[in-house]
N, C-alpha and C positions, 0 to 999 in steps of 0.2 A: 417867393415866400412860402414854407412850410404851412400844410392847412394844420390848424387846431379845431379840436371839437369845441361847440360853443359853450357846451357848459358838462359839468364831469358827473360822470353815474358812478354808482357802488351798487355791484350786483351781488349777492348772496349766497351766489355759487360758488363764488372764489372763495369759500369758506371751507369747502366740504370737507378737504381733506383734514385739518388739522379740527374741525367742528364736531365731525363725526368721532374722532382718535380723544378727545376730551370730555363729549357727554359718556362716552364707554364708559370711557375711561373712569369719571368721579359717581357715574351711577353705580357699576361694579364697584367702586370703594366704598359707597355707602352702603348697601346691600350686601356684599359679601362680608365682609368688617361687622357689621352692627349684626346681621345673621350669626353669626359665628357668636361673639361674644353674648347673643342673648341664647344660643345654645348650650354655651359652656354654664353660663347663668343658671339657668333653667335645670342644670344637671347638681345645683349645690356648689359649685366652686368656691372659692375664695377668692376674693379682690384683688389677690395679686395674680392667683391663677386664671382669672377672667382679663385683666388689664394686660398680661402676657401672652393670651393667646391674641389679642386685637392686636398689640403692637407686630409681631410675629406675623400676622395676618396682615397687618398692611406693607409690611417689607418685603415680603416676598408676593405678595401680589403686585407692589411698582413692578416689585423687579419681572416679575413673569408678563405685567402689561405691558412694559417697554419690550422683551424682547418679542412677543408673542407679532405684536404691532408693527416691529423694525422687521422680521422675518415675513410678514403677509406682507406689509407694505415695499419688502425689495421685492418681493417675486411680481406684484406688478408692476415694479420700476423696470425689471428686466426682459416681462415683456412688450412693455413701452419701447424701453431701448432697440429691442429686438425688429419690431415693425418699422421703425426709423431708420434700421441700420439696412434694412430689405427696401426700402422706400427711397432711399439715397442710391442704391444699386440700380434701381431702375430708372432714376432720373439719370445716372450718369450714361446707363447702355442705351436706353429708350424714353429721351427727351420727348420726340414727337407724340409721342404715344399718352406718355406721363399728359402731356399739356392735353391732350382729346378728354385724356380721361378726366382732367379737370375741368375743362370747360363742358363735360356731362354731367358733372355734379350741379352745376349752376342751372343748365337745361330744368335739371330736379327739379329745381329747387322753385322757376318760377320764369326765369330768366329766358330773351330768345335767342337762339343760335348766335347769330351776332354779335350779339351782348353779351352773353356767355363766352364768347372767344376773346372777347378785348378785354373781359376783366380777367380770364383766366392768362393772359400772356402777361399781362399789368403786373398782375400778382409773383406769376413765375420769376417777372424780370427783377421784381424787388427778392422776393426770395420766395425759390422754390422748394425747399422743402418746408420750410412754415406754412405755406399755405396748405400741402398737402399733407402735412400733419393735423392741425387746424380742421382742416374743410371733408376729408377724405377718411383720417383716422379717429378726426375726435378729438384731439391730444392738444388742446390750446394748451399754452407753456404755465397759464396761470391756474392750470386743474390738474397738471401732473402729479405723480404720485411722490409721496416727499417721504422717507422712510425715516429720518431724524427728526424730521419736524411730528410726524405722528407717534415713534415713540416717545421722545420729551413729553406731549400733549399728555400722552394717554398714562404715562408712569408720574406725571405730578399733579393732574386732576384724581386720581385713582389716589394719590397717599393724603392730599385735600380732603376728598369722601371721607377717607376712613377715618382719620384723625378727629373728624366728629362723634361718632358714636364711642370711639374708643375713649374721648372725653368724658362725654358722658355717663359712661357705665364705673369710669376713675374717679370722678369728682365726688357724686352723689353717696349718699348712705347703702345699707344692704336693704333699706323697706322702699326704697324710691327709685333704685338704679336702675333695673327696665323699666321698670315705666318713662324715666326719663331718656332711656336710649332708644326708647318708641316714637316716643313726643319727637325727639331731637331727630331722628330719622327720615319719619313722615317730613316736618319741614324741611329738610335740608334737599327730599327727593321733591314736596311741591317748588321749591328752589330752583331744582334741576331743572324739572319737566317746562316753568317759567322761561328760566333762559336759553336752555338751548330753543326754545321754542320760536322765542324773540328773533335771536342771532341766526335762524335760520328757517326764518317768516313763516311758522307754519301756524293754525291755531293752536293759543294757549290753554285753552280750558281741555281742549280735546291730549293733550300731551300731557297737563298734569294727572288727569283720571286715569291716562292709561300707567305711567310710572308709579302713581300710588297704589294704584290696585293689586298691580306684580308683584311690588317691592312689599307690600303688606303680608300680600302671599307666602311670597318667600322667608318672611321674618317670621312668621305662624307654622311654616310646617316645619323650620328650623329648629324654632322651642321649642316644638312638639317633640322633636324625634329628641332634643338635647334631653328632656326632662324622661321618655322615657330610657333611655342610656343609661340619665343619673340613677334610676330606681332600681334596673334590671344589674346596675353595677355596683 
């Protein structure tokens, strides 16, 4: 009879890839998006010339996050690939050798000689190159680098972000509309800074200070330069 675990974990890591390609992703939408439109703001525009450049701004930023995303995340798919493709070569020229070197890993790690060779033969005989994927390079199957799943993430959190402030600065009047795509910003970035925080156990109070504080940043020196643009033009 097959052993089962007796009762089932969810660890947090198996997040990383598409967690990380998503906070980018919708922080950069909110922050570049609402930046910009309260630049153009700041400069005197019109309503439509301000609601145009957000929309404009959030399209081509999916699109430059998806491919920007799908570009980094192949090239370490491919040296993933690459290590694997070197690591099958040597199990298939230099089995014994391959098995030494794994049952050193285990030595490492805590384990005695022994012990270390009965589980590293265990392992090879179920599969040998997952374990020395796994144990050797790193590369469990469920932290791989996923280059469609972190574009998707990162080009539909990123047009998420932005479609907020771009809201904002549309719906409102000409005496309310930054203000409101400040208001709307800030929360939307304490929002962020909340959940990815959650989703990837780390403290909350310490992630939202650090994403409002940037993102505030960046929204002040943006006005700033918009407004002076508007004047000097």
């Amino acid at each position: 009879m097959p052993w089962r675990p007796t009762h089932a974990e969810s660890h947090l890591s198996v997040r990383s890839n598409w967690l990380r390609a998503a906070v980018l992703g919708a922080n950069d939408g909110i922050l570049s998006t609402s930046s910009l439109v309260l630049g153009v703001a700041a400069s005197g525009a019109s309503r439509s010339a301000i609601v145009t450049a957000g929309v404009a701004g959030l399209v081509a930023g999916a699109g430059s996050m998806a491919a920007g995303e799908y570009v980094s995340v192949s090239s370490q798919r491919d040296t993933e690939d690459a290590d694997l493709r070197l690591e099958r070569h040597e199990l298939a020229t230099d089995p014994e050798g391959e098995l030494q070197e794994l049952a050193g890993i285990y030595v490492g790690r805590g384990l005695t000689p022994d012990l270390a060779a009965q589980v590293a033969r265990g392992l090879t005989e179920h599969d040998a190159l997952e374990a020395h994927a796994r144990d050797e390079l790193g590369l469990a199957e469920g932290r791989r680098a996923r280059p469609l799943q972190a574009a998707g993430a990162s080009a539909l959190s990123f047009a998420t972000g932005a479609l907020l402030p771009v809201l904002a600065i549309g719906v409102f009047g000409s005496s309310s509309r930054v203000a409101a795509c400040i208001v709307v910003t800030l929360l939307a970035l304490i929002g962020l800074g909340a959940l990815g925080a959650r989703l990837g156990g780390a403290p909350v109070v310490r992630a939202v200070i650090r994403v409002v504080f940037w993102g505030a940043t960046a929204m002040a020196v943006t006005a700033g330069i918009g407004a002076l643009v508007g004047t000097a033009v």
